[in-house]
NUGUBA-545788 format. One line per 8 residues: number of its first residue (from 1); for each residue y, z, x of N, C-alpha, C, O. Coordinates in nm, 2 decimals, m for minus. Each point is the difference from the previous one (the first is absolute). Example, Ala and Ser with C-alpha at 12.3 -4.5 7.8 and 13.67 -1.06 7.14 Angstrom:
1 = m0.57/0.78/1.32/0.12/0.00/m0.09/0.12/0.00/0.09/0.00/0.07/0.10; 0.11/m0.14/m0.14/0.11/0.00/0.09/0.11/0.08/m0.08/0.11/0.01/0.05
END
This chain:
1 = 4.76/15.63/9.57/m0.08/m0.12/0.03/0.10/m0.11/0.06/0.10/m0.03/m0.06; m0.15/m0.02/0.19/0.08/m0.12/0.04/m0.02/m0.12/m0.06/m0.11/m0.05/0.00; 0.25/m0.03/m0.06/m0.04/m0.12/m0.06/0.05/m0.11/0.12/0.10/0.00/0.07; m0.19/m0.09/m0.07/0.02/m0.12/0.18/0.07/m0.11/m0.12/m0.03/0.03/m0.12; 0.12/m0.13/0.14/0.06/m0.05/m0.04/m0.13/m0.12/0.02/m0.09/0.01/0.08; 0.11/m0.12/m0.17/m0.06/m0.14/0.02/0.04/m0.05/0.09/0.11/0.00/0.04; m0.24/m0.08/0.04/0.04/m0.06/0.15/0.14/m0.16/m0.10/0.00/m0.07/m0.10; 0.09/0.08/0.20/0.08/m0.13/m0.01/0.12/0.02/m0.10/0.10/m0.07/0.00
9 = m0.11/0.20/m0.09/0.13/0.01/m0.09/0.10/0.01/0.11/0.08/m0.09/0.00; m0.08/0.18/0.09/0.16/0.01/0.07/0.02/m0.08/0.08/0.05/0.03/0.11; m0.10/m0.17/m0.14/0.04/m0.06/0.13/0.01/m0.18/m0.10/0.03/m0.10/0.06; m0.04/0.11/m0.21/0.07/m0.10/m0.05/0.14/0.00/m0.02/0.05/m0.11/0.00; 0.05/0.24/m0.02/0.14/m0.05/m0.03/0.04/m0.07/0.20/0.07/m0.10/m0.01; m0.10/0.13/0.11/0.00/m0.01/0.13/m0.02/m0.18/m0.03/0.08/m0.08/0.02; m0.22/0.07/m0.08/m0.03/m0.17/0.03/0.07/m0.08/m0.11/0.02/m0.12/0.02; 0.01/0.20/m0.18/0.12/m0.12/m0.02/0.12/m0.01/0.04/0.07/m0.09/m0.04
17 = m0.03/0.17/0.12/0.12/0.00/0.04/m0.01/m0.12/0.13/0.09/m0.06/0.04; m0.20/0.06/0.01/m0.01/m0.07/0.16/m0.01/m0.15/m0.08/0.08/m0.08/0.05; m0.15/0.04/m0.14/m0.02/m0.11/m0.08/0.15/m0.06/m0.05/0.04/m0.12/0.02; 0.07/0.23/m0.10/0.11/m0.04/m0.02/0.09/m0.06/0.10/0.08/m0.08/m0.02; m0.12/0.15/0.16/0.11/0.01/0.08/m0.03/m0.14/0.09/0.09/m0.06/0.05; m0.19/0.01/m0.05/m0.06/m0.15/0.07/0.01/m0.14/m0.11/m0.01/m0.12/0.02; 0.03/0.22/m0.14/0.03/m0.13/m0.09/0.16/m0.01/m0.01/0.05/m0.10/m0.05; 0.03/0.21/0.08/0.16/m0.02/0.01/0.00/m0.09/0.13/0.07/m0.10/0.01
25 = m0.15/0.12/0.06/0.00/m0.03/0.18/m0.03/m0.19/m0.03/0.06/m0.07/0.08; m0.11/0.01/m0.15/m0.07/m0.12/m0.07/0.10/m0.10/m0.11/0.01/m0.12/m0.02; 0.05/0.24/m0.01/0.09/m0.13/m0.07/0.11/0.02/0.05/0.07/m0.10/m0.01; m0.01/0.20/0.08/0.11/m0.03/0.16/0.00/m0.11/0.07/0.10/m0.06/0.04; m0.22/0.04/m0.03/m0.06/m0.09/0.14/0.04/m0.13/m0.08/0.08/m0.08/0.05; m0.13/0.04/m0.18/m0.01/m0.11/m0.07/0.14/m0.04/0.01/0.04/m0.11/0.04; 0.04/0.23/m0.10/0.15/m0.07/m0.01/0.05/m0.04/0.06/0.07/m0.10/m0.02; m0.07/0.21/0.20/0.06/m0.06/0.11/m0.06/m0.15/0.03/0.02/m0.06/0.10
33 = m0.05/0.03/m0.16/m0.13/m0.15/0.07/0.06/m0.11/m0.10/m0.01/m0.12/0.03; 0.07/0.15/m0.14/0.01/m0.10/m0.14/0.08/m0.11/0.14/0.06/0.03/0.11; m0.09/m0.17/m0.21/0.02/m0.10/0.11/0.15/m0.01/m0.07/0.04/0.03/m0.11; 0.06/m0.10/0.25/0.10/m0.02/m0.06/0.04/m0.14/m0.12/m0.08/m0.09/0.01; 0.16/0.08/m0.07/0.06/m0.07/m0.07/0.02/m0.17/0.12/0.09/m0.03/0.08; m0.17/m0.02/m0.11/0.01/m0.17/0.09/0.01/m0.10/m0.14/0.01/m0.12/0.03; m0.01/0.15/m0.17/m0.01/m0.09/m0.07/0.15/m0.06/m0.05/0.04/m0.12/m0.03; 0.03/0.23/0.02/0.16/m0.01/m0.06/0.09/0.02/0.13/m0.05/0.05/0.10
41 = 0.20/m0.10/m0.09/0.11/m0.04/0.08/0.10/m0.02/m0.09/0.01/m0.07/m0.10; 0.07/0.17/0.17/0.16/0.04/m0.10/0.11/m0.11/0.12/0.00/0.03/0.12; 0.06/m0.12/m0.16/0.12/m0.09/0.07/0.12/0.09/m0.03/m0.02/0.08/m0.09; 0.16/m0.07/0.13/0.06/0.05/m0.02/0.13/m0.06/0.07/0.04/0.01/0.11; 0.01/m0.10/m0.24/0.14/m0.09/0.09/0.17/0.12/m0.02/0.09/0.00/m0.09; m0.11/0.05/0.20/0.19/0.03/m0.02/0.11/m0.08/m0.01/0.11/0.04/m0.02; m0.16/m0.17/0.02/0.13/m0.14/m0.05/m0.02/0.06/m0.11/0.09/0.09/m0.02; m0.19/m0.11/m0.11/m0.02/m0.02/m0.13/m0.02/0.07/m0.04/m0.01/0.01/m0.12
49 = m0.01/0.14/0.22/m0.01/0.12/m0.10/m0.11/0.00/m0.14/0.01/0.02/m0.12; m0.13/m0.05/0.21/m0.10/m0.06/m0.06/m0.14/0.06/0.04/m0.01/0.06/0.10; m0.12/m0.07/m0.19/m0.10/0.09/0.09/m0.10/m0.11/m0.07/0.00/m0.03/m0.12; m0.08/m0.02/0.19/m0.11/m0.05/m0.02/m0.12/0.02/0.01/m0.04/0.01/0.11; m0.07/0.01/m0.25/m0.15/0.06/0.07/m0.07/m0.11/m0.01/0.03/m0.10/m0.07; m0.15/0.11/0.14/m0.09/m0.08/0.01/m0.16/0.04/0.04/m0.03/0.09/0.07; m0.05/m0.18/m0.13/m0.11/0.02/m0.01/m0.11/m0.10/0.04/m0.06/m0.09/m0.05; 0.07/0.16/0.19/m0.13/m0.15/0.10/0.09/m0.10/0.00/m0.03/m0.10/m0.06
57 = 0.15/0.14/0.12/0.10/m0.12/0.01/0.06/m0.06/m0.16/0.09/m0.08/0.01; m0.13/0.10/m0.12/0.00/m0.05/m0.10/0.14/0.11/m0.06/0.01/0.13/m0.01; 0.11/m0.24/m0.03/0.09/0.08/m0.07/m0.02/0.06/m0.16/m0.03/m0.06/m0.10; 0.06/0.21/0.14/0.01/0.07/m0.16/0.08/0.00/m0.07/0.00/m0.06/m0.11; 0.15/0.15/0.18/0.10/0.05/m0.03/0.06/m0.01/0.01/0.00/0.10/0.08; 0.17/m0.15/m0.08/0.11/0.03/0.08/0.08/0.14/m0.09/0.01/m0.01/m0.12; 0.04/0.11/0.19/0.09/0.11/m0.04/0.14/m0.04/0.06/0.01/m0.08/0.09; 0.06/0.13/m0.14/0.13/0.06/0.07/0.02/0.12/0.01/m0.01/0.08/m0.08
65 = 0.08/m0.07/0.25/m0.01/0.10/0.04/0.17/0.07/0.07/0.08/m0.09/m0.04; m0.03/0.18/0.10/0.07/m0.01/0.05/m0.02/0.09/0.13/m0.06/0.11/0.00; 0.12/m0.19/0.15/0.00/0.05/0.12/0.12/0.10/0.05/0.02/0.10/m0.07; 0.02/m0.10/0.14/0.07/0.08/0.08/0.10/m0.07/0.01/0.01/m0.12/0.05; 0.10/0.22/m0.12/0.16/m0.06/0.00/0.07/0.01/0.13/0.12/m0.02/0.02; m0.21/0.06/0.07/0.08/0.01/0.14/m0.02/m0.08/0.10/0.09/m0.02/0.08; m0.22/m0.06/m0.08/m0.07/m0.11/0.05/m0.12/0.00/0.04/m0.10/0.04/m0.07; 0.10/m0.08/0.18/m0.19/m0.03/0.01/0.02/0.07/0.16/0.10/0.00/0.08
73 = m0.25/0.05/m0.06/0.01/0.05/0.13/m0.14/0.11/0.01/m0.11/0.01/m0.06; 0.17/0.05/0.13/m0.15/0.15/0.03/0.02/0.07/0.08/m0.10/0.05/0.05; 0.23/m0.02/0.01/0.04/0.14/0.08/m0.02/0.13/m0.03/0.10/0.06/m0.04; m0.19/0.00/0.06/0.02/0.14/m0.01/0.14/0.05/m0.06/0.11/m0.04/0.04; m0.13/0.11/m0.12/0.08/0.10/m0.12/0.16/m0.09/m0.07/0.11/0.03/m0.01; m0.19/m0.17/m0.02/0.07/m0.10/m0.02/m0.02/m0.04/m0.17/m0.11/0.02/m0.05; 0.20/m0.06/m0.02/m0.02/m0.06/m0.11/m0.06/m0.14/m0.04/0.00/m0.03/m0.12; m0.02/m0.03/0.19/m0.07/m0.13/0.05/m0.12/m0.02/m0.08/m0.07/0.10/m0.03
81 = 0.02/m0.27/m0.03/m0.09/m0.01/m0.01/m0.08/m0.09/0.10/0.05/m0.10/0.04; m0.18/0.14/m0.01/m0.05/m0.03/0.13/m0.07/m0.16/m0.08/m0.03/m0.02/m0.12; 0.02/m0.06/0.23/m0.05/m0.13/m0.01/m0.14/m0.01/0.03/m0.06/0.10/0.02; 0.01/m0.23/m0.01/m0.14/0.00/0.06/m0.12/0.06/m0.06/0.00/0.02/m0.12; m0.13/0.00/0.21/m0.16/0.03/m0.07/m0.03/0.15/m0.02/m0.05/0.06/0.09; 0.08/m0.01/m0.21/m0.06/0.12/0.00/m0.10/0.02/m0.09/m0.03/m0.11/m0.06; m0.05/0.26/0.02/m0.08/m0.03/m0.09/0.01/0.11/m0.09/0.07/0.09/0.06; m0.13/m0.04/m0.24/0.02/0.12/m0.02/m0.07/0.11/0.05/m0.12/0.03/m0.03
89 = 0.16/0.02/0.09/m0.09/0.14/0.05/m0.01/0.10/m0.09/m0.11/0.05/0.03; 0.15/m0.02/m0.09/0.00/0.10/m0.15/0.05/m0.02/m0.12/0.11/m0.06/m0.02; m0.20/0.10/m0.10/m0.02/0.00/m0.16/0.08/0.14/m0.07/m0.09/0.09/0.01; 0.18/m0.05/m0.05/0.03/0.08/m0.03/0.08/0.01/m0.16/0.11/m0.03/0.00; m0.16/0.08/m0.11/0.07/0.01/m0.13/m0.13/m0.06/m0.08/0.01/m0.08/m0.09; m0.15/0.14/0.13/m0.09/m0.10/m0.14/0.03/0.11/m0.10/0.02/0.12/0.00; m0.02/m0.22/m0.11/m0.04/0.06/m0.18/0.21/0.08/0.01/0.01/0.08/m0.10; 0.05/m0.09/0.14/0.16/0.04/m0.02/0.06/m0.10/m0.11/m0.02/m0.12/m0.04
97 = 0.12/0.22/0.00/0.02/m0.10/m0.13/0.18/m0.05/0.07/0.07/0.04/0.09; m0.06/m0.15/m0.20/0.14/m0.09/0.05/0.10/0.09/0.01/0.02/0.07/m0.10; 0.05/m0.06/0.22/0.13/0.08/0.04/m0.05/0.11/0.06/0.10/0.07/0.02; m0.22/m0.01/0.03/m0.03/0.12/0.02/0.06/m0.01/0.20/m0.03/m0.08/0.08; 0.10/0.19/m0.07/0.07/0.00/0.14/m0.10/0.07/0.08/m0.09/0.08/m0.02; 0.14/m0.13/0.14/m0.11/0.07/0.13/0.18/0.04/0.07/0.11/m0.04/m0.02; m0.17/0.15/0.08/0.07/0.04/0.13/m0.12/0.00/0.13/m0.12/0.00/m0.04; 0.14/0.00/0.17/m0.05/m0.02/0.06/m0.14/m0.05/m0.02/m0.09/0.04/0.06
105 = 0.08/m0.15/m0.17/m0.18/m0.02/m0.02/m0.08/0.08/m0.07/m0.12/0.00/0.00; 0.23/0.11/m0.08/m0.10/0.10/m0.09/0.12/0.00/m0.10/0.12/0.00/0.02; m0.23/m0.01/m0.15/0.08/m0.04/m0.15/0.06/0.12/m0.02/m0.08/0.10/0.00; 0.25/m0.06/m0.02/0.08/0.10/m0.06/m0.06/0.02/m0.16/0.04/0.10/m0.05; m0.11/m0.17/m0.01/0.00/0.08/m0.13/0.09/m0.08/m0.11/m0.05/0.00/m0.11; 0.19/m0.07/0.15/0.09/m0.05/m0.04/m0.01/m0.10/0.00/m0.05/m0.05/0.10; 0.10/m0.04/m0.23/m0.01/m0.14/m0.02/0.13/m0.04/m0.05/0.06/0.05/m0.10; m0.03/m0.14/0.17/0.15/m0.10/m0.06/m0.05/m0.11/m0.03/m0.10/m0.05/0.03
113 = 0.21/m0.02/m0.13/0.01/m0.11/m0.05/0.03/m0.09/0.08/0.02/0.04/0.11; m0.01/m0.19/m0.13/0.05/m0.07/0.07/0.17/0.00/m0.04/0.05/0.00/m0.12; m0.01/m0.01/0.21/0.17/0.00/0.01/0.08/0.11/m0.04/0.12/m0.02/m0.05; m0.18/0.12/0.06/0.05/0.14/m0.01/0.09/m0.03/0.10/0.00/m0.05/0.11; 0.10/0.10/m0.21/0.19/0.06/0.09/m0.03/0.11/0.15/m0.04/0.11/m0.02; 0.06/m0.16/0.16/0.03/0.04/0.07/m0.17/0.05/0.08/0.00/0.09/0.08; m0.08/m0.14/m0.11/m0.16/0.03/0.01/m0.04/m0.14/0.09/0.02/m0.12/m0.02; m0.06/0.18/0.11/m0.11/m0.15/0.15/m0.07/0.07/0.07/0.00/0.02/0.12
121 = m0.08/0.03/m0.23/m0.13/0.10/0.10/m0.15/m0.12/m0.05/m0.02/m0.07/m0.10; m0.06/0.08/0.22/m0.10/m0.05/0.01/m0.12/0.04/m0.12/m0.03/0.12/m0.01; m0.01/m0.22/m0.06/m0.04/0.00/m0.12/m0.15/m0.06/m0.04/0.01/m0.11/0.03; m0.10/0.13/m0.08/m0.16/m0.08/m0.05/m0.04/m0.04/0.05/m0.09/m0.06/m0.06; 0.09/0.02/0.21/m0.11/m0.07/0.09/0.00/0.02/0.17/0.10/m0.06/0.05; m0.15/0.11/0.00/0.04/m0.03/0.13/m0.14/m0.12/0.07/m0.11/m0.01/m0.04; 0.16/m0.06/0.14/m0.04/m0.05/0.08/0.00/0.01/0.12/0.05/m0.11/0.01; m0.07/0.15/0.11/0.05/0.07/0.13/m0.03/m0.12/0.08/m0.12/m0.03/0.00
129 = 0.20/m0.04/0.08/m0.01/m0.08/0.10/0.00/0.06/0.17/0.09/0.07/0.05; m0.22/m0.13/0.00/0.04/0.03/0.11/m0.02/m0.16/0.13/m0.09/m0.09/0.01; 0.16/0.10/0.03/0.00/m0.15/0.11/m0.07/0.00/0.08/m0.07/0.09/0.05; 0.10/m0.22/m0.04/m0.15/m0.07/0.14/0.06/m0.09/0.09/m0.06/m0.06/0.09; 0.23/0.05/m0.12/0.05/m0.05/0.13/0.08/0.07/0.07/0.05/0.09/m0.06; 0.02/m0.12/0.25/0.07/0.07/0.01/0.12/0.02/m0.08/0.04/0.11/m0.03; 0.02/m0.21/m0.01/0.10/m0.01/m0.09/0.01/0.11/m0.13/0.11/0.02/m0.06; m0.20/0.03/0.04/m0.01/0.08/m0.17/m0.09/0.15/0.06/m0.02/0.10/m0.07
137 = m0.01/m0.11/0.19/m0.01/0.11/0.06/m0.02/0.13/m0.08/m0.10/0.07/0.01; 0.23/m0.04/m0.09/0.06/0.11/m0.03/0.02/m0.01/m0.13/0.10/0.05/m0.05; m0.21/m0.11/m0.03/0.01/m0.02/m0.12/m0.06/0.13/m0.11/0.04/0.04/m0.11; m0.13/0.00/0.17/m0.10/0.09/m0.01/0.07/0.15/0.01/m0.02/0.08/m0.09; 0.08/m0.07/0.17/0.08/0.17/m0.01/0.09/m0.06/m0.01/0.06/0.09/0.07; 0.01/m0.15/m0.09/0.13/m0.04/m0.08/m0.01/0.04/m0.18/0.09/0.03/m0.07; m0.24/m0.04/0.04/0.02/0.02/m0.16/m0.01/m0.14/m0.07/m0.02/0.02/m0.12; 0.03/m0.12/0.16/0.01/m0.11/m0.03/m0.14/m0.04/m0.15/m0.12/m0.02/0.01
145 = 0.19/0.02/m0.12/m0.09/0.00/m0.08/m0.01/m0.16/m0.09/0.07/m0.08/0.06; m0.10/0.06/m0.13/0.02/m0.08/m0.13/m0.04/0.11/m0.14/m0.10/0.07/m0.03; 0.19/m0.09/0.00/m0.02/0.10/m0.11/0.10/m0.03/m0.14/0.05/m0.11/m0.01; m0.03/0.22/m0.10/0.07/0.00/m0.13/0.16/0.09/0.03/0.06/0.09/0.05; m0.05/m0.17/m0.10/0.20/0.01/m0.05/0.06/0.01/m0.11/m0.02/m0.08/m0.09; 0.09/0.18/0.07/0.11/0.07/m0.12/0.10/m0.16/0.01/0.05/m0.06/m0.10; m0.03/0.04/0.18/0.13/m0.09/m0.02/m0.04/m0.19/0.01/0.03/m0.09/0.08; m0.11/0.11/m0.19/m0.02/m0.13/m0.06/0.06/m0.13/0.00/m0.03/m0.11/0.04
153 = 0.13/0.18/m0.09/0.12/m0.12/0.02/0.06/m0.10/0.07/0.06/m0.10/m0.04; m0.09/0.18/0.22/0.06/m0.04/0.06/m0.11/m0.09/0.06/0.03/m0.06/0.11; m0.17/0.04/m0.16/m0.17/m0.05/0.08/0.10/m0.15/m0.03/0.07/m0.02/m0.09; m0.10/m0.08/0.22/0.00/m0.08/0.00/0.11/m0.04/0.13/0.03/m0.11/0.04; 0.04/0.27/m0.01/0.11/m0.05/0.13/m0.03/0.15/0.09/m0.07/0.10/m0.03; 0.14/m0.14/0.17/0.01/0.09/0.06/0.04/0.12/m0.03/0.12/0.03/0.02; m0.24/0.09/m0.06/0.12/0.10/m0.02/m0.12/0.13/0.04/0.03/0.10/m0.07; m0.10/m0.09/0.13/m0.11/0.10/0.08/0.09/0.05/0.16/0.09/m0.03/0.08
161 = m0.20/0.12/m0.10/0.02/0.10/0.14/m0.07/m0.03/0.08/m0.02/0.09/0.08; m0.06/m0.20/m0.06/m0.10/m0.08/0.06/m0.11/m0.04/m0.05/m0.06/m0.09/0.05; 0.00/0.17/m0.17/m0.13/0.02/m0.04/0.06/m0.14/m0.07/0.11/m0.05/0.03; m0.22/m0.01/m0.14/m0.03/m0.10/m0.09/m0.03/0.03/m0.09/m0.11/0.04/m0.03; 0.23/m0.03/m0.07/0.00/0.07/m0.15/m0.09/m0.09/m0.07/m0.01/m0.13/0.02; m0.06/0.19/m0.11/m0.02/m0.12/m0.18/0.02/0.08/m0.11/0.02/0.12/m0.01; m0.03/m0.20/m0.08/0.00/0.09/m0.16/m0.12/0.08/0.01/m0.09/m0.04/0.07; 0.09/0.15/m0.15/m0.15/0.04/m0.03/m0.10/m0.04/m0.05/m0.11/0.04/0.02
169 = 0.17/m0.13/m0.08/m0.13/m0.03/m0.05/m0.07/m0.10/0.09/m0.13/m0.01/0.00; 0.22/m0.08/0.08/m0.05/m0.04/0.08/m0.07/0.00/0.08/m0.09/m0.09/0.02; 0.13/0.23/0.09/m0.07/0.04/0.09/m0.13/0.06/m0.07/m0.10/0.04/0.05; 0.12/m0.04/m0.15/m0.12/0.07/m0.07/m0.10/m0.11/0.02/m0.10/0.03/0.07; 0.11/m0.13/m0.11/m0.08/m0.09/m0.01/m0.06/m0.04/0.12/m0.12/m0.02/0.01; 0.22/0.00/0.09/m0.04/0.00/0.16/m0.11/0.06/0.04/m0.11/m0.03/0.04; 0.20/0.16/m0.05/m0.09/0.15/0.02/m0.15/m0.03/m0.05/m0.09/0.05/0.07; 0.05/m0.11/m0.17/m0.13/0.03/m0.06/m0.09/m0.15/0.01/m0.10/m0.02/m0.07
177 = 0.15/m0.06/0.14/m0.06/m0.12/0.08/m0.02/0.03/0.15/m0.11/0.00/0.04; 0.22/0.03/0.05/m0.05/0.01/0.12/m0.07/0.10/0.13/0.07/0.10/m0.02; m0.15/m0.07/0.11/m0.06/0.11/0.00/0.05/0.04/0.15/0.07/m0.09/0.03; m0.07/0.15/0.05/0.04/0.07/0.09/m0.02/m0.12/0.13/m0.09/m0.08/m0.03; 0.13/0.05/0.14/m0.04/m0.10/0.08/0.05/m0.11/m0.03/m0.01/m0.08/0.09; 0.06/0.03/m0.20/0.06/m0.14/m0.06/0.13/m0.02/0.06/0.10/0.07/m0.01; m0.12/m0.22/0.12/0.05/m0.01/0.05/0.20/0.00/m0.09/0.02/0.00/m0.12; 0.07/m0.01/0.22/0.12/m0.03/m0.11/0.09/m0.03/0.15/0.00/0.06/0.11
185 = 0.08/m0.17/m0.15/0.05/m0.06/0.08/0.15/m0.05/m0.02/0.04/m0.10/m0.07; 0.06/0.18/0.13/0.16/m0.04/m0.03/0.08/m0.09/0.06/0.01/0.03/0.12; 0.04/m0.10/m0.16/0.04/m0.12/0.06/0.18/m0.02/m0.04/0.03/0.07/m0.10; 0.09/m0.14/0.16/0.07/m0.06/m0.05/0.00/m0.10/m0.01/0.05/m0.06/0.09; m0.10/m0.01/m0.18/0.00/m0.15/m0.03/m0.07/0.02/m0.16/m0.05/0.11/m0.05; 0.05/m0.21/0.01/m0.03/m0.07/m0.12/m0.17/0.00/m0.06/m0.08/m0.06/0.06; 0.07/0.13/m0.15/m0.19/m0.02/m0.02/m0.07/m0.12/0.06/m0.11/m0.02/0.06; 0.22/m0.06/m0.12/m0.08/m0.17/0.03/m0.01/0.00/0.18/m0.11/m0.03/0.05
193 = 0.23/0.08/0.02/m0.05/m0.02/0.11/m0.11/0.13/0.06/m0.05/0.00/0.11; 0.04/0.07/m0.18/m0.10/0.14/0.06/m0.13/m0.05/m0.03/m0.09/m0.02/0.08; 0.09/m0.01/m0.18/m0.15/m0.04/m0.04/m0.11/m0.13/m0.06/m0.03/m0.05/m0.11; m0.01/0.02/0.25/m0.09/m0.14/m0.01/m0.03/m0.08/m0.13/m0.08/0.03/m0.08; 0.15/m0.14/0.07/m0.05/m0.04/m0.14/0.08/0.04/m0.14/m0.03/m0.06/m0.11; 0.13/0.17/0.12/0.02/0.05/m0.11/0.09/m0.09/m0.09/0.11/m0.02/0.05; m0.13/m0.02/m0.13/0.05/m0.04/m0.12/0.01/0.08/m0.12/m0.10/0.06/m0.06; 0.23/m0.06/0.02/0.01/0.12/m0.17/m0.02/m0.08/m0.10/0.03/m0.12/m0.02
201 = m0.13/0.23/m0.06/0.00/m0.08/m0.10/0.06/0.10/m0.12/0.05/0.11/0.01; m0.07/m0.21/m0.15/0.08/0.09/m0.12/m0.09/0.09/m0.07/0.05/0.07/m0.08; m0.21/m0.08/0.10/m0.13/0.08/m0.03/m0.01/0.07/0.12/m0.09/m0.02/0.07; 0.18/0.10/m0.02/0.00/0.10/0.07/0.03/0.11/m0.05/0.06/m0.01/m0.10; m0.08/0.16/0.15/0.05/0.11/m0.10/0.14/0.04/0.09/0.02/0.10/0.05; 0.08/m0.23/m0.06/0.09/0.04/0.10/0.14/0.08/m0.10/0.06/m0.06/m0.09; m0.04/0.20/0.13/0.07/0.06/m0.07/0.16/m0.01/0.03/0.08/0.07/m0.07
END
């Protein structure tokens, strides 16, 4: 006796799969689309070796940071930190715990301490800058990050390979306030002169 199968059984694994594959296709779309970061602005004085966030113009933070012990600039395959308007283009290190190292942008597994003997591998946060003037051009395949540092000690002077070191915990904190698109802007000069209006105060979370 021939048994005929039920009209429509072999053709549901077929339609949840077409239903899965339009709803991966849906929140693709969503993410590519998330609006950028226009509420927060990172200042960044190489006089003061200093990082400023802000919010709708309104001061949050000041950090200390350290630049590039070689100087300021943006030449291709240069140690330089580049000046002028860039923005973050990439979020990299969520939920990583303090000290966890990246090599090329992907976590080794390995975590150092701060001020580990003979250790300056890139560490708990990345930020990825890429520029918007001709000047910083080359900021973006340069590597040019803001990110976390083993060598603590030295946050507050020149002593990077161009990037913009912080403590971890710092950048942590960065990291989990600002969103991709947020403008950030490097300057040599003085906060007070980068940024309209700025006055420090001592109810600031200035570290």
């Amino acid at each position: 006796m021939k048994i005929t199968e039920p009209s429509g059984i072999s053709t549901l694994p077929r339609r949840f799969a077409l239903e899965a594959y339009a709803t991966l296709l849906v929140a693709l779309f969503i993410a590519s689309c998330a609006a950028p970061d226009t509420q927060h602005q990172i200042v960044i004085s190489t006089r003061e070796q200093k990082l400023a966030l802000l919010d709708r113009g309104n001061l949050m933070a000041i950090y200390p940071v350290s630049t590039s012990k070689f100087g300021l600039g943006d030449w291709r395959g240069s140690r330089y930190t580049p000046l002028g308007q860039l923005e973050i283009a990439e979020k990299i290190g969520d939920n990583a715990p303090p000290g966890a190292v990246f090599k090329d942008r992907r976590r080794t597994g390995e975590i150092v301490t701060p001020d580990s003997p003979g250790r300056d591998p890139i560490v708990t946060r990345i930020l990825w800058l890429r520029g918007l003037e001709p000047q910083n051009t080359n900021a973006f395949t340069r590597d040019i990050y803001i990110h976390g540092t083993t060598e603590e000690r030295l946050i507050g002077t020149p002593a990077s390979y161009g990037c913009i070191r912080m403590r971890s915990s710092d950048i942590i904190n960065l990291y989990d306030i600002v969103g991709v698109g947020a403008a950030v802007t490097i300057v040599d000069t003085s906060l007070t002169s980068a940024i309209p209006g700025f006055v420090p105060r001592d109810t600031l979370a200035i570290r």
